[in-house]
VMD Tcl script that draws the C-alpha trace (Angstrom):
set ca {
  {98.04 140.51 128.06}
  {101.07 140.80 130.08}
  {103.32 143.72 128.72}
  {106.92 142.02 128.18}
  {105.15 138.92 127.06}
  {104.92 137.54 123.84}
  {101.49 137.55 122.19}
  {100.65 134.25 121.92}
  {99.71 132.34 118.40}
  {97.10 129.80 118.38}
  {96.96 126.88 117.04}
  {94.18 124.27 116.19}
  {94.56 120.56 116.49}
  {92.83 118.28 114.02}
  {91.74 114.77 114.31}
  {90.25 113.93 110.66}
  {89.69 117.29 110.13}
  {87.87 118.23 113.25}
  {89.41 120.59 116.18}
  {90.16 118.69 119.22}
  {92.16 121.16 120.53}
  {93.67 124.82 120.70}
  {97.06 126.20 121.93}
  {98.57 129.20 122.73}
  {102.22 128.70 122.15}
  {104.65 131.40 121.12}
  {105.13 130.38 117.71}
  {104.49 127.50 115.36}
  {108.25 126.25 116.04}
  {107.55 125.33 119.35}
  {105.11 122.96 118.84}
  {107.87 121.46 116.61}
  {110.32 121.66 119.48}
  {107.64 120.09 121.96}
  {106.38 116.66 120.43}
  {106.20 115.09 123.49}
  {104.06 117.84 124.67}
  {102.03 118.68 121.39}
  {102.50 115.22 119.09}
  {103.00 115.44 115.78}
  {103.06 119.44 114.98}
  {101.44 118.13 111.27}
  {98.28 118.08 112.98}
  {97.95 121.91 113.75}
  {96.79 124.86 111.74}
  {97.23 128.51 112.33}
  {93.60 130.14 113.90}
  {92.57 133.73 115.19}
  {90.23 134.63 117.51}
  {91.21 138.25 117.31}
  {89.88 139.30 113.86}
  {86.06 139.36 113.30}
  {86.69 138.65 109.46}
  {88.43 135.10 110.29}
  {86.79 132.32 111.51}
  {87.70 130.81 114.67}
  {89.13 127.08 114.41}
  {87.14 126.07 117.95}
  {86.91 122.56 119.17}
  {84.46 120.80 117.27}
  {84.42 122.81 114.48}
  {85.71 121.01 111.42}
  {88.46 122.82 109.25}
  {88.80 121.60 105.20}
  {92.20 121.66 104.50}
  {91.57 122.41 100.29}
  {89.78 125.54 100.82}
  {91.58 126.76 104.34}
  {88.37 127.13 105.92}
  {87.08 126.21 109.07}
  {83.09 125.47 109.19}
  {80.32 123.67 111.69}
  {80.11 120.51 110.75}
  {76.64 120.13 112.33}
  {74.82 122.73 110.18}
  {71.98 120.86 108.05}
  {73.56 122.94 104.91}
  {77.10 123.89 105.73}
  {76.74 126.93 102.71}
  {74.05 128.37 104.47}
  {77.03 129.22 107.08}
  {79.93 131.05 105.52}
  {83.30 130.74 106.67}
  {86.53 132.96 105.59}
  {89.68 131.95 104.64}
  {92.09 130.39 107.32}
  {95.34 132.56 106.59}
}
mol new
graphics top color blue
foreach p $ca { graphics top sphere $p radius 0.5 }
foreach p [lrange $ca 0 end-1] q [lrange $ca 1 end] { graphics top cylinder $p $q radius 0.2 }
display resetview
């Protein structure tokens, strides 16, 4: 990074609960602030790619919003790939 910047936070964008998209904005507010940038800021969920013991919410991968975990949709046996808790 950039010292004097702000660490980004990032951001996954769902369509029917699959990522179509990640951000790097600031915080969570200015996705809020930004609809005509971002669209509806309902659609986004908090993700990490910094911390081995969260999964990553990367395009494609689908993200179940009752359990807060993000998962490959593709697998033949999605339990035979364990995810982690979205925070």
């Amino acid at each position: 990074m950039f010292p004097g910047l702000p660490i980004p936070e990032l951001y996954a964008k769902l369509d029917n609960g699959i990522v179509i998209h990640v951000v790097a904005v600031e915080n969570f507010q200015y996705i809020v602030d930004n609809p005509e940038r971002y669209g509806d800021s309902s659609l986004y969920v908090r993700t990490y790619n910094d911390d081995p013991s969260k999964m990553y919410g990367a395009p494609g991968t689908a993200y179940d919003a009752e359990t807060g975990l993000f998962y490959d949709p593709n697998a033949d046996d999605p339990a035979d790939f364990p995810s982690v808790e979205a925070p």
